[in-house]
C-alpha positions in Angstrom: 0.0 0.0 0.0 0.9 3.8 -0.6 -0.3 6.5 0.9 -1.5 8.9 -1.7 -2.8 13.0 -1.8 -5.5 13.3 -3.9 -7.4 16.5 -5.0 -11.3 16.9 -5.1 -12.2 19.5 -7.0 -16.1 20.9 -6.7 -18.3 23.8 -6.3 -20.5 24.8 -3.7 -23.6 26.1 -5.3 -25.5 27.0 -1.8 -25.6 26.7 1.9 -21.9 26.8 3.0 -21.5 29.1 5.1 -18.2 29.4 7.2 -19.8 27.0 10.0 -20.6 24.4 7.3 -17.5 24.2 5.9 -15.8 23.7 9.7 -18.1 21.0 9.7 -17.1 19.4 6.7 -13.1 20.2 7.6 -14.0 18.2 10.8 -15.3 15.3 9.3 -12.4 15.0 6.3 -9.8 15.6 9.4 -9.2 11.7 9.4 -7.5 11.8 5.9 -5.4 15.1 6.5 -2.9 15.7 4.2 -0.7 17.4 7.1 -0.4 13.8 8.8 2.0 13.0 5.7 5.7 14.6 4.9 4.7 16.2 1.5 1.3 17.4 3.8 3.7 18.9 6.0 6.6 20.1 4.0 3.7 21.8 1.0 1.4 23.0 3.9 -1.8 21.3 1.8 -5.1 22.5 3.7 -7.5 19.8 3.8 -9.8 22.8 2.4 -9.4 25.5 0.1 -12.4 27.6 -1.0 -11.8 30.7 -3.8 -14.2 33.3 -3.9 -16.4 32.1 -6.8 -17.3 29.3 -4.5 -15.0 26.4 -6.2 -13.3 24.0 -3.9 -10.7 21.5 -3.8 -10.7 18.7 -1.1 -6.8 17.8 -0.4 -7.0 14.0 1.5 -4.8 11.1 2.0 -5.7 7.8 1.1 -4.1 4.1 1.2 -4.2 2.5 -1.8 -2.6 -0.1 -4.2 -2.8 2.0 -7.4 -3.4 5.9 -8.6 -7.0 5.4 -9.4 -7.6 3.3 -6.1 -6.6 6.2 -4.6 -8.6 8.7 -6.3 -11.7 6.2 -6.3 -11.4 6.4 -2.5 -10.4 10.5 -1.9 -13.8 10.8 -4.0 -15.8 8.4 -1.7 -14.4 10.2 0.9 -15.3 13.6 0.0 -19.0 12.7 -0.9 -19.7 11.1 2.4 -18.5 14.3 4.3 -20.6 16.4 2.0 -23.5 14.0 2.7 -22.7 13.6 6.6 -22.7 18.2 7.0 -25.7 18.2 4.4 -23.8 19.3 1.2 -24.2 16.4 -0.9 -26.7 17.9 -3.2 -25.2 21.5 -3.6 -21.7 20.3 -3.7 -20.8 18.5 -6.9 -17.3 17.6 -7.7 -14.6 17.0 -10.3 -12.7 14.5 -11.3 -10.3 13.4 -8.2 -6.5 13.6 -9.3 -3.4 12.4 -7.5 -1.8 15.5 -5.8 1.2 13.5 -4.4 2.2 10.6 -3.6 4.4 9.9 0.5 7.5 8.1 -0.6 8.4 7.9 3.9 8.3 5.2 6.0 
């Protein structure tokens, strides 16, 4: 297994306010990319939102393979969408490997 950071790009089209998305940074906090050297050394947020209301979801995964990876950041990022109440005014991108943790 290799422990992988993968993007999630998406849009919020309503409803997050700056409590939601501390919701939804609390339940992504489990796959933070900071727990990894390349987190770490690239200070990757877990969460960055622009001003037009586009997002991108930074996570680490364990996977065997690049699309393993991305299969599971995505999974991921819809559950936590659907666990703050998002999952219907959030839709995302394709999920892309960021980096990949080459320690330990």
């Amino acid at each position: 297994m290799t422990t992988y950071v993968i993007s999630v790009p998406g849009t919020f089209t309503g409803g997050a306010g700056p409590e939601v998305r501390d919701e939804l940074v609390r339940a992504l906090r489990p796959a933070d990319p900071h727990r990894t050297d390349l987190g770490t050394q690239e200070d990757i947020d877990i969460l960055t939102v622009h001003d037009d209301d586009t997002f991108t979801v930074r996570l680490t995964v364990e996977a065997d393979s690049g699309p393993e990876a991305e299969e599971k950041a995505r999974r991921l990022t819809e559950s936590a969408l659907t666990a703050v109440g998002l999952d219907a005014t959030a839709p995302l991108g394709p999920a892309v490997v960021t980096g990949i943790d080459t320690t330990g």
